[in-house]
N, C-alpha and C positions, 0 to 999 in steps of 0.2 A: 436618400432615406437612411436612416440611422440603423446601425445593427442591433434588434433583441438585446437586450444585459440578462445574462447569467448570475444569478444569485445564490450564496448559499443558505440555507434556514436550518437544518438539521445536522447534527454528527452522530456517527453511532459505531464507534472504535469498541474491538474486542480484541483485546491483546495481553501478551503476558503481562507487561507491566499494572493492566489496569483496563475495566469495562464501563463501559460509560465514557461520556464527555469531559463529564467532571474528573471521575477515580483516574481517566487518561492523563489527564491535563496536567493534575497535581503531581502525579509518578512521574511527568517529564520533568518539571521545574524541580520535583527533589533529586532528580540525577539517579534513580532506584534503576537498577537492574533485573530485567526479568530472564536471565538465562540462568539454568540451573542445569545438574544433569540429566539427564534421559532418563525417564519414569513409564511412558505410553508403552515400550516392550520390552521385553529383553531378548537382545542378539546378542549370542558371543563374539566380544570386538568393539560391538557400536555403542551400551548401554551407557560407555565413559565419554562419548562425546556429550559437549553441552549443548543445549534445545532450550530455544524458546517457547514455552508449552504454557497453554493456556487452563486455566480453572474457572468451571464455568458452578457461580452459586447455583444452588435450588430453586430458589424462585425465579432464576432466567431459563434456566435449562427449557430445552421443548421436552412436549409430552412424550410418553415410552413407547406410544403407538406410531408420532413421527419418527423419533428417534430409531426403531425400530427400518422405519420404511425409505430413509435417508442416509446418506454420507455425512461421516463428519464436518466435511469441508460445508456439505450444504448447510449444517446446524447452524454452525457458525455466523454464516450468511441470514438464516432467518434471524438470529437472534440480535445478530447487527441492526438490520434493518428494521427492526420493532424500536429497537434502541433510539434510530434516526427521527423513524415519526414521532415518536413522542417527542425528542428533542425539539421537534420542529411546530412539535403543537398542531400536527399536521390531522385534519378531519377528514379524510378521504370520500365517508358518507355521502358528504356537501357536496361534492365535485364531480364533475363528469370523468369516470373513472378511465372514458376513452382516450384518454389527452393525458393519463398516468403513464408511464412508460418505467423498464426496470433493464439496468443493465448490468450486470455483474461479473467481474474479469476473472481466469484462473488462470495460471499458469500449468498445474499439473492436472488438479481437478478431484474427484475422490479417488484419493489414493489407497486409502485403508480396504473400500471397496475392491479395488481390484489387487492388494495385496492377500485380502481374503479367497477372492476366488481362484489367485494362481496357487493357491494351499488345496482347494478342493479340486480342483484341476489336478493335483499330481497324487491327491492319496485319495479321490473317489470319482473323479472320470465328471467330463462334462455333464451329464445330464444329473449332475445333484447341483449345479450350481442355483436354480430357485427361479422362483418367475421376478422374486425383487431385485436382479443382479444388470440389467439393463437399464430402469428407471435411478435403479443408485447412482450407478456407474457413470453415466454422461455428465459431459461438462458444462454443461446447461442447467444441468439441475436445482442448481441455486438459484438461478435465474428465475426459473418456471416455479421454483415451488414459494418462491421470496413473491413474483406477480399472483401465484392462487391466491395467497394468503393474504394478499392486502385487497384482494379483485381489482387488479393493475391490467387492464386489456389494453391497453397502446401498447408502443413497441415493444418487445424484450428480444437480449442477443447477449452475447457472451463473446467477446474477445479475449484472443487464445492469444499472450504474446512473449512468453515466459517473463521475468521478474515487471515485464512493464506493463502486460495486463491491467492492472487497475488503474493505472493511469491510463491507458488507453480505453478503458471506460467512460472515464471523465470527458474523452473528448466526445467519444461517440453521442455522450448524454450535453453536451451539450452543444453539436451539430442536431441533435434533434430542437431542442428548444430553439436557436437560431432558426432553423427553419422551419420552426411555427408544427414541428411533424408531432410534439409533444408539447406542455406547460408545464408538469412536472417528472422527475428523473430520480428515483428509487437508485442511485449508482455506487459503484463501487468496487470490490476486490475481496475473495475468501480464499483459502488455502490449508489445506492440513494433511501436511507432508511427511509428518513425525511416523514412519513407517519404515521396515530394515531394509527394503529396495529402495526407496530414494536417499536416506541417510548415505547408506552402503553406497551408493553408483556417485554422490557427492564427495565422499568418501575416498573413493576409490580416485575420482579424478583431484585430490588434491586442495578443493578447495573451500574445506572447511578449515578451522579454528581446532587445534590438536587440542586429543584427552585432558593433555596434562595442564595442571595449575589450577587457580581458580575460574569454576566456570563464569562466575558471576564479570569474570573481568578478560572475556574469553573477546567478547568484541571488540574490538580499538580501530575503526576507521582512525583514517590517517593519522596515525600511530607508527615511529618507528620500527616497531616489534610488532607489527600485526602480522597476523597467521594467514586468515582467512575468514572466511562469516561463520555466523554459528547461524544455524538454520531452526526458522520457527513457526508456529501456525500462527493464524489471527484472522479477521476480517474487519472491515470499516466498510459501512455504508454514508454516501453523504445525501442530504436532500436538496435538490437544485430547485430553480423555481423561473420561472419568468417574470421579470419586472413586476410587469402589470397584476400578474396572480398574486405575489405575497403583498405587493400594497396594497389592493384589493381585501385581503383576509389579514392586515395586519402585523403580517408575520415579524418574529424580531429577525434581521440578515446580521451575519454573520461576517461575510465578505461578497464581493465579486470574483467570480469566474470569469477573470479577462481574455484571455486567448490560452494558444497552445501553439507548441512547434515537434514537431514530428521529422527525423529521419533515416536513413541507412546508413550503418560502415561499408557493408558488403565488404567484410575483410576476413573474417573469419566468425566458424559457428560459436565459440564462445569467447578468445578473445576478442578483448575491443583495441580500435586501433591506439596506439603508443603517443600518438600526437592530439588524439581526442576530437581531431577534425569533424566526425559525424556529429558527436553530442555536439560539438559548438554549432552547428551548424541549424539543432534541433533548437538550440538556446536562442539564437538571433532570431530565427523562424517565429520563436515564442513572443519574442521583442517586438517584432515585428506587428505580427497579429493584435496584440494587447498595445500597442501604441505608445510602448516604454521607450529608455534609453538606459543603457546599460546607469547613467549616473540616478538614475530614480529607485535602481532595484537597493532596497534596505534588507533583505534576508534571504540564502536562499537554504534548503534545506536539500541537502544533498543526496545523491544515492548512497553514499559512504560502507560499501560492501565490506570494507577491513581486509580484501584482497589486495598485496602489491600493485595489481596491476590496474584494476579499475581506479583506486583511489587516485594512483598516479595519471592514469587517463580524464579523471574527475577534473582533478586540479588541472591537467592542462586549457582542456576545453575550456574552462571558466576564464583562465588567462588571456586566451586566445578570441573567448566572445564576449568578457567584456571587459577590456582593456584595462587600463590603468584605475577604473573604477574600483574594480575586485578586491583591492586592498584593504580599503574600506569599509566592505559589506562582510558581517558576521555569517558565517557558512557551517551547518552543526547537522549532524546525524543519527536520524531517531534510531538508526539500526545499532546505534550502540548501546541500546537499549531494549529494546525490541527481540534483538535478532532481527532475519531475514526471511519475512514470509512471501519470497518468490511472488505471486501471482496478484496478494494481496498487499506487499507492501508500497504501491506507490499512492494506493485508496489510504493509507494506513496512513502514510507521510504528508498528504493533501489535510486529511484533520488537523495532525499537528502545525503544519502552517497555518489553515483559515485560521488555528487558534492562536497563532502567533500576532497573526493580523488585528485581531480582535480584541488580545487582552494587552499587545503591545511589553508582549515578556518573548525573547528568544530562547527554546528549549539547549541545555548544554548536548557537545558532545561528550559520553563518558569514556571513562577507563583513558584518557589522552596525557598519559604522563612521561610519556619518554618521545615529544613532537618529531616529525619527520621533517629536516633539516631542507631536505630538498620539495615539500610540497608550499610551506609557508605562509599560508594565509590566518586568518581569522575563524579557529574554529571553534570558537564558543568553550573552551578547556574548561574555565575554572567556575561553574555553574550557571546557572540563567541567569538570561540578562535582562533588565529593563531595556527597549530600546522602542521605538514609533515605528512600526512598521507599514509604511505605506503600500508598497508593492513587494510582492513576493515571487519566488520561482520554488519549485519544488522538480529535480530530476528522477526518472527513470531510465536507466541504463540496462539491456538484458542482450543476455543468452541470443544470437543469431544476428548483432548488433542491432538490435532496436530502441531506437531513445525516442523520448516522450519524453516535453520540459512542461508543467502548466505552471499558468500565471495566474497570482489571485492577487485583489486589490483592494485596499479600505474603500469603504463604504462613508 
């Protein structure tokens, strides 16, 4: 019996560069930079580091009463996900809502929430903290308030996996449609981390993108001279479908959702190992599942953190999983664009591929002017490219070694 096809029909990216499918798409192929400096607070110290911060118009913004009763990170997430259905044309009315499911990944979760209440915690004592400081504060929240809001009663769940969270979304959402537990999947990744405790503790450990210079040129995965990430909010919802459902209603696809490869370094809590051995390992896995060969993959879209040691670890693994092919295949990274939005950016980086797949343009890497002599590949430098992309991979590499590679595929 043949496996269920995962489909996609919807995008709905909220990011500094650009909201919408469309305003996304176009900010990647003009090579626009969405890092600037720090605006959401001022700390003495952090206000010079650059962020990628998001500006959400009037007419998307949610109302004052949600806004009010929500996390930033959650906002973001609803207003993702509004994004996606309509992208997808999608009528939910029509459909039996039991068979809707929502899953949504963080990494930190609302942060501003609980930056707020270790404030009232120290200058008026627990018991001012509010009846809304629980419903905010969970990491669920976007999950649950993104399913009220569409009345999505199939499954909902929120994987917790730091920067690979939203890829591991994706898989979860689509081990439910594979297994028939959902038809549609509300999925993806929010984050909003622009806060002086997680800035500060990023900070502190070294592995952000320093004050100085321009921020706008503060990212440079695989970059000679790259610092570190510069850290940013955003979300992206994507809408999946099951074969039968969107031929059924028509839908336009987007791509396929071929597989995924999942695995551990178990090497260390935040380095990743030096030789890349896990990520490649998550990558064949990927190959595996999706029924590729390394010579079929035409793009893959990288973690590309602008860290020494991940980028270096990027490039090994890709050597190591797919051989002699790699040289070949143009390899670019939205976070140089982007920034780094931790929980949400591998939902974030999943859009830019399917849209890769789709329009058959590969987004560039920016700020890549001084190449790194020793990583050597194809990284998309000197603006997008036309190129066919048949099959795709998109990495996520995080915090505790966890990788997550998804495959998507023309349709």
């Amino acid at each position: 019996m043949s496996r269920r096809r995962v489909l996609v029909t919807g995008l709905g990216p909220v990011t500094s560069i650009g909201i919408g499918a469309h305003d996304f798409h176009r900010a990647q192929l003009a090579g626009i930079s969405g890092t600037r400096r720090l605006t959401r607070f001022i700390a003495d110290g952090l206000e010079e580091y650059p962020a990628g911060e998001v500006t959400i118009p009037a007419e998307l913004a949610v109302s004052r009463r949600q806004a009010a009763a929500t996390d930033r990170c959650t906002q973001l997430a609803v207003i993702a996900a509004r994004l996606a259905v309509a992208d997808a044309e999608l009528d939910l009315s029509t459909m039996d809502r039991s068979r809707v499911a929502t899953v949504i990944g963080t990494g930190i979760g609302s942060a501003e929430t609980w930056q707020a209440a270790a404030g009232t915690l120290a200058e008026r004592g627990a018991t001012k903290l509010g009846p809304r400081f629980i419903p905010k504060g969970m990491c669920n929240s976007a999950a649950a308030t993104v399913a009220i809001e569409h009345g999505a009663t199939g499954p909902t769940c929120t994987p917790v996996l730091a920067c690979a969270s939203g890829a591991d979304a994706l898989v979860a959402a689509y081990q439910m449609i594979v297994s028939h537990e959902a038809d549609v999947v509300l999925v993806g990744g929010a984050e909003a981390p622009l806060v002086p405790a997680i800035v500060g503790g990023f900070a502190g450990m070294r592995a952000l993108a320093g004050p100085a210079g321009d921020p706008s040129r503060a990212s440079r995965p695989f970059s000679g001279d790259r610092t570190g990430f510069v850290l940013a909010e955003g979300a992206a919802i994507l809408v999946l479908e099951a074969e039968e459902v969107a031929t059924l209603r028509g839908a336009r696809v987007l791509a396929e959702f071929a597989g995924y490869g999942r695995s551990s370094d178990a090497f260390h809590v935040t380095a990743p190992r030096p030789d890349g051995e896990g990520a490649a390992r998550a990558i064949e896995a990927a190959l595996r599942h999706a029924h590729l060969t390394p010579a079929d993959i035409s793009y893959v879209n990288a973690h590309g953190t602008a860290t020494p040691l991940n980028d270096a670890a990027e490039v090994a693994a890709l050597r190591h999983a797919l051989g002699d092919a790699v040289s070949g295949i143009p390899v670019s990274s939205t976070k140089s664009q982007t920034g780094h939005a931790l929980g949400a950016a591998g939902a974030i980086e999943a859009v830019a591929l399917v849209q890769s797949v789709a329009s058959a343009i590969v987004p560039p890497t920016i700020n890549l002017t001084v190449p790194d002599p020793a990583l050597g590949l194809d990284f998309v430098a000197g603006g997008a490219r036309e190129a066919k992309v048949t099959a795709a991979l998109s990495n996520s590499f995080a915090f505790g070694g966890h990788n997550v590679v998804l495959a998507f595929t023309r349709v």
